[in-house]
HTML snippet that shows the backbone in 3Dmol.js (N, CA, C, O; Angstrom):
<script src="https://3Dmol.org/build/3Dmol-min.js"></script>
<div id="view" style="width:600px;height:400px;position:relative"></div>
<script>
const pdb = `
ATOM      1  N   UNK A   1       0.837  -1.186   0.000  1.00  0.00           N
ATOM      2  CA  UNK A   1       0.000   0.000   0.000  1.00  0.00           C
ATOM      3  C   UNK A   1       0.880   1.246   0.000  1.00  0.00           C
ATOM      4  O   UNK A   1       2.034   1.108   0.407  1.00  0.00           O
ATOM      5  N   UNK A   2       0.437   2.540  -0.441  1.00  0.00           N
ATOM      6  CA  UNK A   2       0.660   3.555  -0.169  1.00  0.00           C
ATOM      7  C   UNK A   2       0.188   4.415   0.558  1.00  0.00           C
ATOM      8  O   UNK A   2      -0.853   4.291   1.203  1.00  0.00           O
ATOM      9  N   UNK A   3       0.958   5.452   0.528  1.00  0.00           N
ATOM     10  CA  UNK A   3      -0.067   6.636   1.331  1.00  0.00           C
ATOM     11  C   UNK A   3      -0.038   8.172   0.517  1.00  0.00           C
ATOM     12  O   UNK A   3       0.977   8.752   0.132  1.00  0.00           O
ATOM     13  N   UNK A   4      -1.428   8.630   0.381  1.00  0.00           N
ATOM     14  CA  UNK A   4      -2.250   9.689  -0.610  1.00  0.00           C
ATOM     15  C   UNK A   4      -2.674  10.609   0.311  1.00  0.00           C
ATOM     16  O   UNK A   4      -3.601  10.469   1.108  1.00  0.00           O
ATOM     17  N   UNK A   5      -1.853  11.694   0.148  1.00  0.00           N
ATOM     18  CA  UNK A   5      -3.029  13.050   1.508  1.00  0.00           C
ATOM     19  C   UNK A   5      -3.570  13.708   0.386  1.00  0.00           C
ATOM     20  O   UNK A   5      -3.130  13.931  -0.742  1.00  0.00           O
ATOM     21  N   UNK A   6      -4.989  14.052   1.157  1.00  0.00           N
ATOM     22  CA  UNK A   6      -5.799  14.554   0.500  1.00  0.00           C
ATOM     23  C   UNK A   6      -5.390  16.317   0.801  1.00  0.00           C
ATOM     24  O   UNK A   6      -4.749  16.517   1.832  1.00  0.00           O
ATOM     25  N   UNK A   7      -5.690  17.365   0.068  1.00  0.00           N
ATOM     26  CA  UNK A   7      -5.736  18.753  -0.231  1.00  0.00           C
ATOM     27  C   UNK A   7      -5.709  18.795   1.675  1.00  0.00           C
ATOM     28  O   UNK A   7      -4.681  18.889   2.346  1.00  0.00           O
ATOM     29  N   UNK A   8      -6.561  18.735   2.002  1.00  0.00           N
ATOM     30  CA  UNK A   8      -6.766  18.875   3.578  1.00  0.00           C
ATOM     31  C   UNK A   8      -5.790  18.669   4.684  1.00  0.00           C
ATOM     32  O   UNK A   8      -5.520  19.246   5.737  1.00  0.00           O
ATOM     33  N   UNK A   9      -5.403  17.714   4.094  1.00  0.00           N
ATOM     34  CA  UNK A   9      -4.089  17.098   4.522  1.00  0.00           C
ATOM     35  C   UNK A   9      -3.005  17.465   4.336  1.00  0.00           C
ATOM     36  O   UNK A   9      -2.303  17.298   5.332  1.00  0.00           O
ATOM     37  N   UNK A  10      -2.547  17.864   3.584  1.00  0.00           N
ATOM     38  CA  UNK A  10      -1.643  18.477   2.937  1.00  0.00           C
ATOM     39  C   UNK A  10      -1.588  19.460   3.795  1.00  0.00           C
ATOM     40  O   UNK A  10      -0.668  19.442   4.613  1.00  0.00           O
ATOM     41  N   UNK A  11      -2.719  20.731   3.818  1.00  0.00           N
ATOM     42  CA  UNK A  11      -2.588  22.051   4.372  1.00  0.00           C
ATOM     43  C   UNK A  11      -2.361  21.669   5.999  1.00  0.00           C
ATOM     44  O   UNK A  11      -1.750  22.511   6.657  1.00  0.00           O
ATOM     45  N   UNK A  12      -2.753  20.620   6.588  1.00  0.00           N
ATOM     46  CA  UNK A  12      -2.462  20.214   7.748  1.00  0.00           C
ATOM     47  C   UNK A  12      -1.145  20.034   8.374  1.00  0.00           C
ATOM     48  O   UNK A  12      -0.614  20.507   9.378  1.00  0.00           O
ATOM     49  N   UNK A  13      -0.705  19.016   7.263  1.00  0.00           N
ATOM     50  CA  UNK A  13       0.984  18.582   7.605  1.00  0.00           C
ATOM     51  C   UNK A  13       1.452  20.372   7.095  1.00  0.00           C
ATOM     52  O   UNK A  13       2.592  20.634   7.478  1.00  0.00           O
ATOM     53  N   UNK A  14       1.046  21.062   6.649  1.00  0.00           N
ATOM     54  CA  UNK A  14       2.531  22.408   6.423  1.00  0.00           C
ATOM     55  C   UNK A  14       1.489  23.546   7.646  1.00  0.00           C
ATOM     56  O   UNK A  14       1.488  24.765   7.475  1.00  0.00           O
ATOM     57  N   UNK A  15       0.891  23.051   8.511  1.00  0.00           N
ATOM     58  CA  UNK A  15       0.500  23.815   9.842  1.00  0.00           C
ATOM     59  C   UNK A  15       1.861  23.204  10.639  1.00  0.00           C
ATOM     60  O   UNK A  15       2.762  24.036  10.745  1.00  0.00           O
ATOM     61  N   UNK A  16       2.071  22.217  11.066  1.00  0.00           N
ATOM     62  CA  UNK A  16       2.762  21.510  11.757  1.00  0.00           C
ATOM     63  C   UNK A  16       4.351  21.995  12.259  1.00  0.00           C
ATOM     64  O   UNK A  16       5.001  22.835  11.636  1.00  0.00           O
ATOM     65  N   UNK A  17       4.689  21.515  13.120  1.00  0.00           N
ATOM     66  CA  UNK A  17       6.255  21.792  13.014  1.00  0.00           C
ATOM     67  C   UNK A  17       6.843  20.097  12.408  1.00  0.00           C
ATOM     68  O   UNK A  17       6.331  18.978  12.437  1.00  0.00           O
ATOM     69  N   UNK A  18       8.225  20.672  11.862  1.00  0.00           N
ATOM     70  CA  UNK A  18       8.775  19.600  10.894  1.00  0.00           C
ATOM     71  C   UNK A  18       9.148  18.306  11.444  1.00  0.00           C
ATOM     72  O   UNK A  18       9.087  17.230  10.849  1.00  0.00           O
ATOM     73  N   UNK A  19       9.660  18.572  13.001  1.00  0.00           N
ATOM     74  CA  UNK A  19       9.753  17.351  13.313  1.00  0.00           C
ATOM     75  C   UNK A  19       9.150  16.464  13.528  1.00  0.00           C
ATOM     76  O   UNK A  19       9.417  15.292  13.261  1.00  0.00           O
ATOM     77  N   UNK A  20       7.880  17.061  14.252  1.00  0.00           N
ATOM     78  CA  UNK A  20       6.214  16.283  14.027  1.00  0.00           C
ATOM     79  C   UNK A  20       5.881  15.958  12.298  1.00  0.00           C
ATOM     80  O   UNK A  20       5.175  14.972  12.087  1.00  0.00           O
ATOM     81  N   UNK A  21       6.147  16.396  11.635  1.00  0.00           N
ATOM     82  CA  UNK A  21       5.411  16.444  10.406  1.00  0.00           C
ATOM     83  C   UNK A  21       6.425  15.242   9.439  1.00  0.00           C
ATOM     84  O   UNK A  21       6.116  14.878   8.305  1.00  0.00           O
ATOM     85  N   UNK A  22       7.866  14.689  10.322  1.00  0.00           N
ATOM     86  CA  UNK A  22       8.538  14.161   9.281  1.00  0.00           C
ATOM     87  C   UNK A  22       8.120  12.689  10.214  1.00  0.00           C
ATOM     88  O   UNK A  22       8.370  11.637   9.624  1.00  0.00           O
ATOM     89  N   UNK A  23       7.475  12.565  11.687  1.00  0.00           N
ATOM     90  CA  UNK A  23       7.287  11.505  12.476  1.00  0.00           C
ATOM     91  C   UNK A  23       5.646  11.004  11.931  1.00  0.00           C
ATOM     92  O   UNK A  23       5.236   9.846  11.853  1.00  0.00           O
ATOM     93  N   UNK A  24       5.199  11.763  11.733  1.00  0.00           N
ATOM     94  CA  UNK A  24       3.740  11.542  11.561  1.00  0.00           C
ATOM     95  C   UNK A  24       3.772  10.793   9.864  1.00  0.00           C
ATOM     96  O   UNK A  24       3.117   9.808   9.524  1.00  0.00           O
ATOM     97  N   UNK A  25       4.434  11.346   9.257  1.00  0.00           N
ATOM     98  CA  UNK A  25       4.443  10.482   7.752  1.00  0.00           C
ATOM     99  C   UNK A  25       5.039   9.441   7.808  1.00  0.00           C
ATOM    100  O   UNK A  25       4.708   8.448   7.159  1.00  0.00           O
ATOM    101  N   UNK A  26       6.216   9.503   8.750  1.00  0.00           N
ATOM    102  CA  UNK A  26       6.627   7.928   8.537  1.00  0.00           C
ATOM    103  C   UNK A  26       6.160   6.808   9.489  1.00  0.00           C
ATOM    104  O   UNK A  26       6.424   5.612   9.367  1.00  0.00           O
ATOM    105  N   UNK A  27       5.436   7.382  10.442  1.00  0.00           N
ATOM    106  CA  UNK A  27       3.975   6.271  10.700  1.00  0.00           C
ATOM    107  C   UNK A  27       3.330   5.776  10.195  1.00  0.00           C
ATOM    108  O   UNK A  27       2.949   4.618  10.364  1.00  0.00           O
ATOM    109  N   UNK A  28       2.896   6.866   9.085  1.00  0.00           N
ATOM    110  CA  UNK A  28       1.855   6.805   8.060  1.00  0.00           C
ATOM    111  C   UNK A  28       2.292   5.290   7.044  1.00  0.00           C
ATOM    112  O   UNK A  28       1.763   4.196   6.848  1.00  0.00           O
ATOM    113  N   UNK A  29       3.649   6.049   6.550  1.00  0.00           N
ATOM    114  CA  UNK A  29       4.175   4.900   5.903  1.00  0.00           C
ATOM    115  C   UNK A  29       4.340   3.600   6.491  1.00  0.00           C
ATOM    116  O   UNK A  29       4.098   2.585   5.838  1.00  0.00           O
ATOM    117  N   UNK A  30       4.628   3.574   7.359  1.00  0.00           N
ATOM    118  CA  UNK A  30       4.907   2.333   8.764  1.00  0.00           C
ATOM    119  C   UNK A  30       4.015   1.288   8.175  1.00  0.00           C
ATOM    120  O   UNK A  30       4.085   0.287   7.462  1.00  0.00           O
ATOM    121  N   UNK A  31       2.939   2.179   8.973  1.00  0.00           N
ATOM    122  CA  UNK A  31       1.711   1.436   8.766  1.00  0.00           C
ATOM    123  C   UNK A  31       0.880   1.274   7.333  1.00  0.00           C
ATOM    124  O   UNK A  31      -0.204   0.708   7.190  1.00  0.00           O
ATOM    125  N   UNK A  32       1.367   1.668   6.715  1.00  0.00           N
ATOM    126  CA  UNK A  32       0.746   1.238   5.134  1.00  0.00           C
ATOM    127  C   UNK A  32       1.704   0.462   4.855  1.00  0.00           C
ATOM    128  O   UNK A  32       1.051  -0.250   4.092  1.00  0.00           O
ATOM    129  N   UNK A  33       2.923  -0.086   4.839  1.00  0.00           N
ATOM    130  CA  UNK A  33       3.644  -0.897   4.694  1.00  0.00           C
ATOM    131  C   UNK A  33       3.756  -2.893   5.961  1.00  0.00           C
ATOM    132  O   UNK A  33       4.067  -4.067   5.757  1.00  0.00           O
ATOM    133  N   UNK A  34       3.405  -2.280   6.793  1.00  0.00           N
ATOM    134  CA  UNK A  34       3.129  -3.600   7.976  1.00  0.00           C
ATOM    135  C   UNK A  34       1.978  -3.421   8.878  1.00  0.00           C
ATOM    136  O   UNK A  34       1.449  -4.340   9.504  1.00  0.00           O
ATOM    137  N   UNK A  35       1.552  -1.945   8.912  1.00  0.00           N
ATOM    138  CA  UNK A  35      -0.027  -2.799   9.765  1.00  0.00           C
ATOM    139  C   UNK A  35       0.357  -2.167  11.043  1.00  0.00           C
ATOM    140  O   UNK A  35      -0.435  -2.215  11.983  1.00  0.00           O
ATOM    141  N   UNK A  36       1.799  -1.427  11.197  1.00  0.00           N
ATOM    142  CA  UNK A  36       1.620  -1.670  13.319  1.00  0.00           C
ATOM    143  C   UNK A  36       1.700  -0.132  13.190  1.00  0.00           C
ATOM    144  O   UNK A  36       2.024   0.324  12.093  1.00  0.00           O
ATOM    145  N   UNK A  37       1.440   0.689  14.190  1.00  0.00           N
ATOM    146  CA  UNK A  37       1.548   1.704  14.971  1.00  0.00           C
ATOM    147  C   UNK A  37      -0.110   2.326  15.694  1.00  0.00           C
ATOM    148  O   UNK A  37      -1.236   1.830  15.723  1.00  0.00           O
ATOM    149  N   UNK A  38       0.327   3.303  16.078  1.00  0.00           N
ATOM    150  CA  UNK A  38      -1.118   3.561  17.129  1.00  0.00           C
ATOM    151  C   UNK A  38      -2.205   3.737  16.468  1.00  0.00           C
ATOM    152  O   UNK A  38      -2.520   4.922  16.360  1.00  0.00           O
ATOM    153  N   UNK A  39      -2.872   3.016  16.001  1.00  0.00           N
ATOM    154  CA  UNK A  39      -4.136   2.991  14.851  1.00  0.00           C
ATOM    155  C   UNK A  39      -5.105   2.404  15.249  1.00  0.00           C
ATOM    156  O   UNK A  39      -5.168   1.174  15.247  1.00  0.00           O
ATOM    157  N   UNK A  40      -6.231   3.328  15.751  1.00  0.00           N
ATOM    158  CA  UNK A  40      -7.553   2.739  16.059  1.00  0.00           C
ATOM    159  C   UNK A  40      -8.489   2.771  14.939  1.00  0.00           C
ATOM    160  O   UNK A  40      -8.180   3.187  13.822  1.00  0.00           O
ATOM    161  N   UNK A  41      -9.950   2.201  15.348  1.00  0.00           N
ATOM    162  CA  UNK A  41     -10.803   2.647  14.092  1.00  0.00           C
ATOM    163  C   UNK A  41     -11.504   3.265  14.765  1.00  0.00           C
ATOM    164  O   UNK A  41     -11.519   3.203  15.994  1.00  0.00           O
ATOM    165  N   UNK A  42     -12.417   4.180  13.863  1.00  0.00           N
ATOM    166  CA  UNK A  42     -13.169   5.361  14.300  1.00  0.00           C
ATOM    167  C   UNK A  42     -14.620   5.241  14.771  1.00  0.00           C
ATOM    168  O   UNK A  42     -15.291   5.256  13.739  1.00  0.00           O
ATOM    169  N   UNK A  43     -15.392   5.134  15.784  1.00  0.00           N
ATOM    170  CA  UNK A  43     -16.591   4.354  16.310  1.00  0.00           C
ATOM    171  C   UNK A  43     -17.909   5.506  14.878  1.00  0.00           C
ATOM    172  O   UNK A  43     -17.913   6.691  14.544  1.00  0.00           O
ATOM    173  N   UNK A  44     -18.804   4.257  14.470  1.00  0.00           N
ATOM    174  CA  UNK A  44     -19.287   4.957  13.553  1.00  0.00           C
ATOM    175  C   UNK A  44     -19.036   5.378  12.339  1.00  0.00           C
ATOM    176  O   UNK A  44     -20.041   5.618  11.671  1.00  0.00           O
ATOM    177  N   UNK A  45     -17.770   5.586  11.711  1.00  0.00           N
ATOM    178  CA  UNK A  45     -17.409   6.048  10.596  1.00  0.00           C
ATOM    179  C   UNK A  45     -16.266   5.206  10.065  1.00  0.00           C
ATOM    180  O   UNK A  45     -15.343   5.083  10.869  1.00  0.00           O
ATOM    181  N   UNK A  46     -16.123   4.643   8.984  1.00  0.00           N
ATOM    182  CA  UNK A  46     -15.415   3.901   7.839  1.00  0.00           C
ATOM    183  C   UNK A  46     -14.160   4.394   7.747  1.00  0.00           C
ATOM    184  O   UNK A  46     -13.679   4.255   6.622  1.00  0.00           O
ATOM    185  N   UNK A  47     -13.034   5.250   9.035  1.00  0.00           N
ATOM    186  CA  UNK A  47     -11.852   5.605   8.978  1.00  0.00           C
ATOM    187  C   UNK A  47     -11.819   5.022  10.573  1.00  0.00           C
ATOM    188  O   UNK A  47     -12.615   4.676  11.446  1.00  0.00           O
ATOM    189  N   UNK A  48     -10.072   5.176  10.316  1.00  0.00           N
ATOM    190  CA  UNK A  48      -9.141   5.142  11.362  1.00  0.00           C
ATOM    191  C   UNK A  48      -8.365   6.290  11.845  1.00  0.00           C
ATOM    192  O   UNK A  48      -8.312   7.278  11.113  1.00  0.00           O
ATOM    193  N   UNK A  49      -7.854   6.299  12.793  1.00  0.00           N
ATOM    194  CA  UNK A  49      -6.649   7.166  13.367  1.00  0.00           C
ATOM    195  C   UNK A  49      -5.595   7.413  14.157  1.00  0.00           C
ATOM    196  O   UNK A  49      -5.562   7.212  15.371  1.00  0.00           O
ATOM    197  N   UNK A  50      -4.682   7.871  13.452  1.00  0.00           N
ATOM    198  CA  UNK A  50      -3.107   7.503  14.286  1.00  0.00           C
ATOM    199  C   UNK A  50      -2.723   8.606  14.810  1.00  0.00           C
ATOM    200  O   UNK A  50      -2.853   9.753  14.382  1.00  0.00           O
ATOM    201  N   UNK A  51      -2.199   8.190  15.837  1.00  0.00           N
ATOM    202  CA  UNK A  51      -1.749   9.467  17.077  1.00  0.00           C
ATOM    203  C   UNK A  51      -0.234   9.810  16.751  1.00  0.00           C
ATOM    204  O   UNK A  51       0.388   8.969  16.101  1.00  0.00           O
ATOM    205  N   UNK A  52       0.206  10.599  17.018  1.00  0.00           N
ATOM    206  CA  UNK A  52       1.637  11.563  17.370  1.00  0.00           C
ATOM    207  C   UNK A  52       1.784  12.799  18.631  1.00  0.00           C
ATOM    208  O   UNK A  52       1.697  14.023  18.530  1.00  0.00           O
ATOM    209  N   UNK A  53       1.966  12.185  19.480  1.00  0.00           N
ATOM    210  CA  UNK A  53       2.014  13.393  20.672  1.00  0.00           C
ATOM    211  C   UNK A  53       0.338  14.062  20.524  1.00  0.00           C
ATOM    212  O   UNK A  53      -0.617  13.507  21.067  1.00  0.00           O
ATOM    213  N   UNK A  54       0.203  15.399  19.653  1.00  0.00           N
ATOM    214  CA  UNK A  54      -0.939  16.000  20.381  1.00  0.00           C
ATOM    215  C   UNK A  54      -1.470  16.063  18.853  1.00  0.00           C
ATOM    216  O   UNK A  54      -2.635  16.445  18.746  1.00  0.00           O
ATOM    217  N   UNK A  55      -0.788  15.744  17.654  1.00  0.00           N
ATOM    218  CA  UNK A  55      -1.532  15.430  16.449  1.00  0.00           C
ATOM    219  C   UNK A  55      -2.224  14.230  16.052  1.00  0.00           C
ATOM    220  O   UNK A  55      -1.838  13.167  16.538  1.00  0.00           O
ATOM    221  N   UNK A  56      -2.990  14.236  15.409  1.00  0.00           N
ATOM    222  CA  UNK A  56      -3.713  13.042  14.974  1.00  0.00           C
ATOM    223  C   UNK A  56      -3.724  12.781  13.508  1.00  0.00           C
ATOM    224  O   UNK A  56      -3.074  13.626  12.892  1.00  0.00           O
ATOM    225  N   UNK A  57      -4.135  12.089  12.952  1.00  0.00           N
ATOM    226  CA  UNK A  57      -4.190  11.768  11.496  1.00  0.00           C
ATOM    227  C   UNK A  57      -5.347  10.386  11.144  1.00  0.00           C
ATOM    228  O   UNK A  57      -5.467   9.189  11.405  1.00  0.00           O
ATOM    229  N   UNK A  58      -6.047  11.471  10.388  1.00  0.00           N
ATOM    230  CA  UNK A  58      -7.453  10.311  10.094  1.00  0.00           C
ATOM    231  C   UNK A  58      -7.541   9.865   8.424  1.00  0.00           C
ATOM    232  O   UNK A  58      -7.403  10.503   7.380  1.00  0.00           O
ATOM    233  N   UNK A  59      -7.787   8.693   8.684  1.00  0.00           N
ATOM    234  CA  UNK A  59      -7.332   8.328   6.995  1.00  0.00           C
ATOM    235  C   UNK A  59      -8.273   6.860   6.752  1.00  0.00           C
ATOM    236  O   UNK A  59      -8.695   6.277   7.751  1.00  0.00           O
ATOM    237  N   UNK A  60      -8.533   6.378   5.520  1.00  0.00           N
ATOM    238  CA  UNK A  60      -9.158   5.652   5.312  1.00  0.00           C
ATOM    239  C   UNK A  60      -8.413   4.669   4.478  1.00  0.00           C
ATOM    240  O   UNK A  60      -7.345   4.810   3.882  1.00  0.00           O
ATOM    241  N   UNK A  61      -9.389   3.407   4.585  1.00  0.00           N
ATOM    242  CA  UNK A  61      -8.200   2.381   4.214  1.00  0.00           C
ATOM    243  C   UNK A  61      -9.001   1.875   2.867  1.00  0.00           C
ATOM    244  O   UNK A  61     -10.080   1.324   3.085  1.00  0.00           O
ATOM    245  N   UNK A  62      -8.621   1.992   1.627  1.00  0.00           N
ATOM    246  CA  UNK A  62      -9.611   1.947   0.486  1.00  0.00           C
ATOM    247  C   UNK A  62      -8.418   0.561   0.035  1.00  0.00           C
ATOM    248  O   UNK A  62      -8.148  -0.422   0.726  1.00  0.00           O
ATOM    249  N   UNK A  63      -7.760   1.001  -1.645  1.00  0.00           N
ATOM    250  CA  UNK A  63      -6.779  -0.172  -1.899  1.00  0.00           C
ATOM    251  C   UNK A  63      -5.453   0.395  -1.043  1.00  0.00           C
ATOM    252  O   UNK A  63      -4.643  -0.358  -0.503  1.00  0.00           O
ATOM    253  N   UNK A  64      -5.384   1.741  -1.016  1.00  0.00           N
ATOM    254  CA  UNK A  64      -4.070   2.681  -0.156  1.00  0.00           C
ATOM    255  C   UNK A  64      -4.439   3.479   0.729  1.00  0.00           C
ATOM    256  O   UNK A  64      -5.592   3.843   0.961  1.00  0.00           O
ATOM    257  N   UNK A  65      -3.514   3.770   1.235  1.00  0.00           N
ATOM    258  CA  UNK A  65      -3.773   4.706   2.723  1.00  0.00           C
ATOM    259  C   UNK A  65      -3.840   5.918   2.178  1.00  0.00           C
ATOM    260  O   UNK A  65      -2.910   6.527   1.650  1.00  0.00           O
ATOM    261  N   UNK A  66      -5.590   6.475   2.382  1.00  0.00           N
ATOM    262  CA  UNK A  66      -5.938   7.882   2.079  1.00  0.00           C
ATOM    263  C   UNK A  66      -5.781   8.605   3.333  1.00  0.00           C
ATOM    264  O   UNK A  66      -6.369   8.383   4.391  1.00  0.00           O
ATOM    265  N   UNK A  67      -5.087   9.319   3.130  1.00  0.00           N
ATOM    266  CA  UNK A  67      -4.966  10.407   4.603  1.00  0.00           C
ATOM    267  C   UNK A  67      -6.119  11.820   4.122  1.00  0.00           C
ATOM    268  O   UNK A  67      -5.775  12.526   3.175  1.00  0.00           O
ATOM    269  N   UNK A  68      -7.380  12.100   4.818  1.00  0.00           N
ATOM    270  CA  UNK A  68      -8.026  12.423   4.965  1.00  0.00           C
ATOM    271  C   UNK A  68      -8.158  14.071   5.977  1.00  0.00           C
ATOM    272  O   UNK A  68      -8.810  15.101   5.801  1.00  0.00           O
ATOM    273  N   UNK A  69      -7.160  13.612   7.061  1.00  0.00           N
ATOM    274  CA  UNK A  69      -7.240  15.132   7.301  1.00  0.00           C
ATOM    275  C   UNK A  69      -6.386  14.891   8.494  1.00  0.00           C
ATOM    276  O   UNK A  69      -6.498  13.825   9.099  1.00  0.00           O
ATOM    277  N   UNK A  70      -5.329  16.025   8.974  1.00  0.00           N
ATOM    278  CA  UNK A  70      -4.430  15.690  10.066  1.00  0.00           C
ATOM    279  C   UNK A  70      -4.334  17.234  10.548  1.00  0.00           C
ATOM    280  O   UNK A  70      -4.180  18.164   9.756  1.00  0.00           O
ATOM    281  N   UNK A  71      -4.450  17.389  12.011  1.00  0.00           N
ATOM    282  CA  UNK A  71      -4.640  18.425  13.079  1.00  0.00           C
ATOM    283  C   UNK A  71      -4.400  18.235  14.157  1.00  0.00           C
ATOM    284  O   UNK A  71      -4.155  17.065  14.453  1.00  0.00           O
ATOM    285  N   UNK A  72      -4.354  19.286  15.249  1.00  0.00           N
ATOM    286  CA  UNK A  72      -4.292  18.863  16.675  1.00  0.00           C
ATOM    287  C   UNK A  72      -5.446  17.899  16.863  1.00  0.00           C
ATOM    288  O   UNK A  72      -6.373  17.619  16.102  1.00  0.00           O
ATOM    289  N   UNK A  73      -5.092  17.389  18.293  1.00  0.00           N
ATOM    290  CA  UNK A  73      -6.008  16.639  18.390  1.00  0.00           C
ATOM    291  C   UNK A  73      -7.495  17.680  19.153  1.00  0.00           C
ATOM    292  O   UNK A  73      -8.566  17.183  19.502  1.00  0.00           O
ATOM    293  N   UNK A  74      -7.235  18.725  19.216  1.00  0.00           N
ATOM    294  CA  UNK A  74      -8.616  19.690  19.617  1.00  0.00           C
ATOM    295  C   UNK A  74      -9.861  19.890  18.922  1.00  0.00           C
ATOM    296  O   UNK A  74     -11.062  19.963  19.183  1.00  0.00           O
ATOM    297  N   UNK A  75      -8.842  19.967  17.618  1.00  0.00           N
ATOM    298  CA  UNK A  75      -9.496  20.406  16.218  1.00  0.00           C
ATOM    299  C   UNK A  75      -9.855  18.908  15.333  1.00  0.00           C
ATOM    300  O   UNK A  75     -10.843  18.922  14.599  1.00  0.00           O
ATOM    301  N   UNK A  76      -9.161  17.857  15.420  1.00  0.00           N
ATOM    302  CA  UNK A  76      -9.599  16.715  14.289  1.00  0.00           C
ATOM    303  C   UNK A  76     -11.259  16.154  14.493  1.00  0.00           C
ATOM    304  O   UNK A  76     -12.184  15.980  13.699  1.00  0.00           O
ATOM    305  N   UNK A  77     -11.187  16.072  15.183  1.00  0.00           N
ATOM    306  CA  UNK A  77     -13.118  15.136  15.504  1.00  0.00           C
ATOM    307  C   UNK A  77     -14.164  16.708  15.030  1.00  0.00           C
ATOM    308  O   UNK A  77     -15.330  16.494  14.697  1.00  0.00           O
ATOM    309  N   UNK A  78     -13.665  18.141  15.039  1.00  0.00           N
ATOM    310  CA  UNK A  78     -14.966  18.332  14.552  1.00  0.00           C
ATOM    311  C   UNK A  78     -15.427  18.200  13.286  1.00  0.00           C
ATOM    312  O   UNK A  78     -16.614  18.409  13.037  1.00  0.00           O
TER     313      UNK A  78
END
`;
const viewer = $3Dmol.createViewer("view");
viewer.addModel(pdb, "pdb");
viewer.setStyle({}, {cartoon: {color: "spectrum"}});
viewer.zoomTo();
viewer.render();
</script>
């Protein structure tokens, strides 16, 4: 699998600071490549989401890892 950020996403990861933003993708990748890191599924809705300190990252699992939208965690659930 891969991993695809969506427009949303994108503008998310360049909110970020870099060192968060270079840990959070290669989770991303992690886990589109073997399956492990902090990845729950989302109660109710057809995505998942992986943690980094106080960011989150919500993404859906289609044939590749769509990254869907990534923020603090204050701001991601609304």
């Amino acid at each position: 699998m891969k991993v695809i950020f969506s427009n949303v996403a994108r503008r998310g990861l360049k909110r970020m600071p870099v060192t968060d933003r270079v840990a959070i993708v290669s989770k991303l990748e992690r886990f589109a490549a073997d399956g492990t890191g902090d990845v729950i599924k989302l109660v109710g809705e057809p995505r998942f989401r992986l943690r980094h300190g106080v960011w989150r990252a919500v993404f859906e699992l289609v044939d590749d890892v769509y990254v869907v939208r990534i923020a603090h965690r204050k701001d991601i659930y609304r």
